[in-house]
C-alpha positions in Angstrom: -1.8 2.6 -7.3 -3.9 0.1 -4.8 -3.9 1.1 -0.9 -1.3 -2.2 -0.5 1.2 -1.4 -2.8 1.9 2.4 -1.4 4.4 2.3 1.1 3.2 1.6 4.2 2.3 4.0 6.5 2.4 4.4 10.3 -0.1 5.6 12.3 1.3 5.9 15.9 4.1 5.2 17.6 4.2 3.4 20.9 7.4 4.0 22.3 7.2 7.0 24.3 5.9 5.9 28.0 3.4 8.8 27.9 1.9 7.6 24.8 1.6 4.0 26.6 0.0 5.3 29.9 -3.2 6.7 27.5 -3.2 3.3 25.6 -3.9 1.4 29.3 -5.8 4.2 29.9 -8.0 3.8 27.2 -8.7 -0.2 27.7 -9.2 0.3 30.9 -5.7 -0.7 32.5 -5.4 0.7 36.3 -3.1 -1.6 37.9 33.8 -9.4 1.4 31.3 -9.2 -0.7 30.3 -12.3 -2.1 27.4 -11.2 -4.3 27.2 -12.6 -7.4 27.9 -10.5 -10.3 30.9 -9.3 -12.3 31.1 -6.0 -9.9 32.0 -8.5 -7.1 35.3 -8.4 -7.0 35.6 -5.1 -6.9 33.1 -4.1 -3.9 35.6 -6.9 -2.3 38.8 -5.1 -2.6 37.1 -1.8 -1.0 37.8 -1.2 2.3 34.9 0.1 4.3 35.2 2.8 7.4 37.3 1.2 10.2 34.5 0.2 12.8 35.2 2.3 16.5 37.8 0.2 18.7 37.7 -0.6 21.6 40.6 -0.3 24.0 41.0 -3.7 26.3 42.2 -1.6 28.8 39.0 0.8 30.1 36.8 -0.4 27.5 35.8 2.5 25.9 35.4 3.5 22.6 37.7 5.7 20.1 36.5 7.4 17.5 37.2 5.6 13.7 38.9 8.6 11.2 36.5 9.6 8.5 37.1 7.8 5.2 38.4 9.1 2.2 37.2 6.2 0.5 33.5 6.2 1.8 32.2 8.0 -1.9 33.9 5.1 -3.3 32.8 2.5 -1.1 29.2 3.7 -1.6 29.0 3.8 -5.3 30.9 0.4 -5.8 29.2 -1.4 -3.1 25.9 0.2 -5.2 26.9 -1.1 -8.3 27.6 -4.6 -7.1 24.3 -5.3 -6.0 22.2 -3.5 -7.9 22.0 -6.2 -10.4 20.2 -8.2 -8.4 17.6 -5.6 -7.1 14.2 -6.4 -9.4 11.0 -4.3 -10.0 8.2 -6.2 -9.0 4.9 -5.1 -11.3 1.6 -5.9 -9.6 -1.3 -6.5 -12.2 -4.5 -6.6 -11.2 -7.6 -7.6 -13.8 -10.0 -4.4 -15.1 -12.8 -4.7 -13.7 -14.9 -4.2 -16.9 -12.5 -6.0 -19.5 -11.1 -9.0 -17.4 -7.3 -8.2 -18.7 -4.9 -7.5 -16.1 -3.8 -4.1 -15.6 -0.9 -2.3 -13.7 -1.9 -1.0 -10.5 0.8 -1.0 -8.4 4.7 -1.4 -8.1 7.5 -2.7 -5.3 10.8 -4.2 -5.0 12.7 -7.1 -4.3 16.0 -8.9 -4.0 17.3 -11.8 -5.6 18.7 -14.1 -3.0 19.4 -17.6 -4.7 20.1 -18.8 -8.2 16.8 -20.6 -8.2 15.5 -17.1 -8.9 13.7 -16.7 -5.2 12.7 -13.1 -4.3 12.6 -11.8 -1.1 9.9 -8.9 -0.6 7.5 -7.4 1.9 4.2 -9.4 1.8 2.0 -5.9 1.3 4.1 -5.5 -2.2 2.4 -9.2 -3.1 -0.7 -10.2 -1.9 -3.8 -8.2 -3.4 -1.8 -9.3 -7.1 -3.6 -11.3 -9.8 -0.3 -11.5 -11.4 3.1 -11.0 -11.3 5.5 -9.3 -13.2 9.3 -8.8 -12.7 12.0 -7.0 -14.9 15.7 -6.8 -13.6 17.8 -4.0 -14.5 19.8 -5.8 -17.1 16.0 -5.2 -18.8 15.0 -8.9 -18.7 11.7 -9.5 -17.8 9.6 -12.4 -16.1 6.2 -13.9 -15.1 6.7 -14.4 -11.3 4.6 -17.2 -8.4 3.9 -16.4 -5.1 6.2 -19.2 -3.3 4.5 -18.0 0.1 3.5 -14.6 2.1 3.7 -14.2 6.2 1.3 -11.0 6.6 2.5 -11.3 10.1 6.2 -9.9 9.6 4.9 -8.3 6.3 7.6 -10.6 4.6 7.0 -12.7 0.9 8.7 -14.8 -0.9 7.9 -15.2 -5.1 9.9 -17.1 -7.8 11.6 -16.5 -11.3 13.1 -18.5 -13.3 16.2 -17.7 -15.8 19.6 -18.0 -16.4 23.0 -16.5 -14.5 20.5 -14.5 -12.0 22.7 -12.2 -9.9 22.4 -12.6 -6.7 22.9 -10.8 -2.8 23.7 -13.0 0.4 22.4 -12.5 3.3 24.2 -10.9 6.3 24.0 -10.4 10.3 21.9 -7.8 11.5 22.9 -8.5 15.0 26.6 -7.8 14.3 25.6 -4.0 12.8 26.6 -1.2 14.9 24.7 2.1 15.5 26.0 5.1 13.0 27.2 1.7 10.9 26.8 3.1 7.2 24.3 1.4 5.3 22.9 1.2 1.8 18.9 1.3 0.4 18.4 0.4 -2.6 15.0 -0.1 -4.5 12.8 1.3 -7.3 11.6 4.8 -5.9 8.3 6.0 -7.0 8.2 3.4 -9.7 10.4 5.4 -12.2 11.9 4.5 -15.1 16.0 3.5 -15.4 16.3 1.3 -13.0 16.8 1.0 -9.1 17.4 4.2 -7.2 20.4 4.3 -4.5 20.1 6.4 -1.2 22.6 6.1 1.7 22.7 6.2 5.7 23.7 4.7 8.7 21.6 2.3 11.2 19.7 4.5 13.1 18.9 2.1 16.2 18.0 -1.3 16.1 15.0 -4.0 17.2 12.5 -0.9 17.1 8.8 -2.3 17.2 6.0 0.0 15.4 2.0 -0.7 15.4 0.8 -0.1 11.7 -2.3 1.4 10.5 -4.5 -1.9 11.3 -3.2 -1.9 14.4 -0.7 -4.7 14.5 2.9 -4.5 15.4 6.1 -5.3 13.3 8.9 -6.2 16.3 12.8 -5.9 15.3 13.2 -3.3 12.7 16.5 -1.3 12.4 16.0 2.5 12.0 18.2 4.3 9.2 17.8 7.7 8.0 18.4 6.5 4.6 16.3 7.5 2.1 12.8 5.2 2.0 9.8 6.3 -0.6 6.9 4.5 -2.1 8.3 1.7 -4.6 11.4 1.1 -2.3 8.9 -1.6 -0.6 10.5 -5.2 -0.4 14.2 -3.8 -1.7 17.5 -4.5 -0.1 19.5 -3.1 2.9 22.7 -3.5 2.4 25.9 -3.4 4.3 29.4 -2.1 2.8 30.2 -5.6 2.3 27.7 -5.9 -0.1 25.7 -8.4 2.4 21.4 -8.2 2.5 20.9 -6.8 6.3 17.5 -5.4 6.0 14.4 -5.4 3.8 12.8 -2.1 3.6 9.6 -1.8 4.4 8.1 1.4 6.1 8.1 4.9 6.7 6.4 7.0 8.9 2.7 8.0 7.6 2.9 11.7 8.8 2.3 13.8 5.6 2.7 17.7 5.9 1.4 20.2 3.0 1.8 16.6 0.1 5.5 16.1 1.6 6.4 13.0 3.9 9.0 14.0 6.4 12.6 12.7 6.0 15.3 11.3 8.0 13.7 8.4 8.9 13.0 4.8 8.0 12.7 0.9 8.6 13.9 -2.2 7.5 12.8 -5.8 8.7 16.3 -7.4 10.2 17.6 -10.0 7.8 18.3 -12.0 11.0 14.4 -11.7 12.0 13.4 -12.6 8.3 15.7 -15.7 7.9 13.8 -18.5 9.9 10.9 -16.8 8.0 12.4 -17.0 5.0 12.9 -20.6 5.5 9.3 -21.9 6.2 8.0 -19.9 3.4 10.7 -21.6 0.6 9.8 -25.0 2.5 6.3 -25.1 3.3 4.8 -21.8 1.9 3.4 -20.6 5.3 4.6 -20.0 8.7 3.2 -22.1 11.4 3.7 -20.2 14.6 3.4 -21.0 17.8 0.7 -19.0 20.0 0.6 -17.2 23.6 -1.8 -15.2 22.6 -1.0 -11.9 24.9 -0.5 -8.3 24.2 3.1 -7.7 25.7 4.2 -4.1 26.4 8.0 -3.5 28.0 7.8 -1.9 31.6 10.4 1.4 31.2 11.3 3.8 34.7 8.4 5.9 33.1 6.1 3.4 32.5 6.7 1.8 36.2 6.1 5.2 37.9 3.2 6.0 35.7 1.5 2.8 36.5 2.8 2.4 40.5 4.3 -0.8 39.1 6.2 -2.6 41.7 8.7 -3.8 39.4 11.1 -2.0 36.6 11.5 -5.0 34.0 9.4 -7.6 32.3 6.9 -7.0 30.5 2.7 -6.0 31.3 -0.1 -7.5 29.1 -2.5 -5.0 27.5 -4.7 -7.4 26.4 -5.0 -11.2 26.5 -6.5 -12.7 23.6 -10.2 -14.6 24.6 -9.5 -18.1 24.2 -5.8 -18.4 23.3 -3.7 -20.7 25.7 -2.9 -17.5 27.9 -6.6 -16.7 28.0 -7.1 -20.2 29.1 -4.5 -20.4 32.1 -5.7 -17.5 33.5 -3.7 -14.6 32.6 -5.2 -11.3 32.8 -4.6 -7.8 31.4 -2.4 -5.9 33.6 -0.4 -9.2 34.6 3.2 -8.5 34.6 5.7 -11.7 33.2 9.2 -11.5 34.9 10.7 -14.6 33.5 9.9 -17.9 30.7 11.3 -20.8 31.6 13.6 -19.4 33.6 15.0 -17.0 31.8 14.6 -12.9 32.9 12.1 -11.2 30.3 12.9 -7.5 30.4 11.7 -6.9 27.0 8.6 -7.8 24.7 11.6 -9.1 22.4 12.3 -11.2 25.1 9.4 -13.1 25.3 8.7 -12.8 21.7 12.0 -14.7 21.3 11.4 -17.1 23.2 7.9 -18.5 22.5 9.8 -18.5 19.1 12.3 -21.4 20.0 9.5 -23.5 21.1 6.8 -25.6 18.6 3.4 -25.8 18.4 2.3 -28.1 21.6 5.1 -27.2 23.8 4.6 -26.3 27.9 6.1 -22.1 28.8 6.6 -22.1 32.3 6.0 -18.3 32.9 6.4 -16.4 36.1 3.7 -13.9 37.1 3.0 -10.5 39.0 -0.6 -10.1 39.7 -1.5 -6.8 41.4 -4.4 -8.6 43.9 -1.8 -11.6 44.6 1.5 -10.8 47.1 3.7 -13.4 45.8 4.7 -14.3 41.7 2.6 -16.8 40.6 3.8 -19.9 38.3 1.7 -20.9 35.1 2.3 -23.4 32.6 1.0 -22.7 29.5 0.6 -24.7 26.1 1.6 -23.2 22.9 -1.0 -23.8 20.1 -0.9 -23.0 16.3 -1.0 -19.2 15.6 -4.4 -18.4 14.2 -4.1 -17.4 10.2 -3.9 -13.2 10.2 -7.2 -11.6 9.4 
């Protein structure tokens, strides 16, 4: 199997303050169910774990009663959507006889009756061809409709006849210890999609992969994630697409990978992905071009930071609009037009909602300078990944 289609691995972790302070350190930083298949009905007329209430009158939160039905849930829920979970065969051609050859496996999710698949663009994009077999055992040539290396997301194409099918859900609605569903083909082994369970972990996590580049808003499960489960669904108990699997960490002790936890790309992060790719085949970004790291109580009293939120550059990119305007490593931006950054989200967010060409008013916190300083900067087209 090739290097991409192996589950991606992780190489560090950058969200313990300690681990943040040797980064600046190091560069030099002082300052119901609605799928689409005959089992539909029946994951509908499940009722899922009661969600904690909340009492309007202190605003705290009550325990929900474990649930008898929860085996039941699990297992129906499972068998409503597995239908539309496909293995996605990636053929490469021999290098001595020119005929395309096996080499690697993933997963992927149905999401439309035009037969569009919804994937993880490492599962993809080293392919010659395509295969992809559901498990009803029908099988199909498959075309890339487009590939964002950037939020490791793809999208490819079938074509057939009563394709099942999974909608997509909110991600920002889950809730943490929310029980959730991975589905995908494990290991690449025969009979069909495997089925683990778990529940959501934490949410918008951000982890820097092994070439260095981050993947921002991942949810965190502890359900069961193994090479082959690449590109497969994340399901909810309403049988609703939430997250698309994608990582584990790369820690490997004695031949065994550590369990307990995983990551899935938000369905709410991939969906204005999602879009450009089925409409244009690429995602045309707009571009800061800065290295933004959120300011936490450890990080502020590591660094003698004078302030507790925003967010403080670790590198601005030579030549990108940022670079341009000025902005330097070590700046700190409180706000974007306007509004409070307290996050890298934040800001990631919000040069998001803007287009290629528009003005960012951002607010800065230079060490040298004693009062914020106000730069306007203009967004260009985000240069194609490397």
């Amino acid at each position: 199997m090739s290097k991409s289609m192996k589950e991606r691995t992780i190489s560090r972790f950058y969200q313990s303050s300690f681990t943040l302070v040797l980064l600046f350190s190091v560069i030099g930083l002082l300052a119901g169910c609605g799928v689409n298949t005959t089992n539909a009905q029946a994951a509908a007329t499940n009722t899922p774990p009661a969600a904690p209430q909340t009492t309007a009158k202190s605003g705290t939160q009550t325990p929900a009663q474990p649930s008898e039905n929860l085996e039941q849930a699990v297992s129906t829920v499972a068998a409503a959507v597995r239908p539309a979970v496909v293995f996605i065969g990636i053929e490469q051609d021999a290098q001595n006889f020119g005929t395309p050859q096996l080499v690697g496996n993933g997963s992927g999710t149905i999401i439309d009756a035009q037969g569009h698949i919804l994937t993880n663009n490492h599962v993809v994009e080293n392919a010659a061809a395509l295969q992809v077999t559901l498990p009803d055992g029908r099988t199909f040539d498959a075309t890339v409709v487009g590939r964002d290396p950037v939020t490791d997301l793809a999208v490819i194409q079938i074509h057939g006849d009563n394709l099942p099918t999974i909608p997509l859900g909110d991600s920002d609605a889950l809730q943490l210890g929310e029980f959730v569903v991975a589905i995908g083909n494990a290991l690449g082994l025969n009979g069909g999609p495997s089925v683990t369970f778990g529940v959501v972990s934490a949410k918008d996590r951000t982890i820097i992969e092994e070439n260095g580049e981050a993947i921002s808003g991942l949810l965190q499960t502890d359900a069961a994630v193994n090479p082959g489960n690449s590109g497969g669904p994340l399901v909810n108990l309403r049988g609703e697409l939430v997250g698309i699997n994608t990582a584990v960490p790369g820690v490997t002790v004695e031949g065994f990978q550590p369990s307990g936890i995983s990551f899935a790309i938000a369905v709410n992060e991939a969906k204005p992905i999602l879009q450009d790719l089925l409409t244009q085949g690429r995602v045309i970004r707009p571009y800061l071009g800065v290295v933004p790291v959120t300011i936490t109580p450890a990080l502020q009293a590591q660094l003698g930071l004078s302030v507790d939120k925003g967010v403080i550059l670790a590198g601005v990119s030579p030549g990108s609009p940022a670079a341009q305007q000025g902005l330097q490593q070590g700046d700190i931006i409180t706000q974007a037009d306007g509004n409070s950054i307290t996050s890298e989200t934040d800001l990631r967010r919000l040069i998001q909602q803007h287009k290629v060409g528009d003005t960012m008013t951002l607010t800065i916190l230079r060490k040298s300078q004693s009062q914020p300083i106000q730069v306007t900067v203009k967004l260009t087209e985000s240069p194609p990944p490397q």
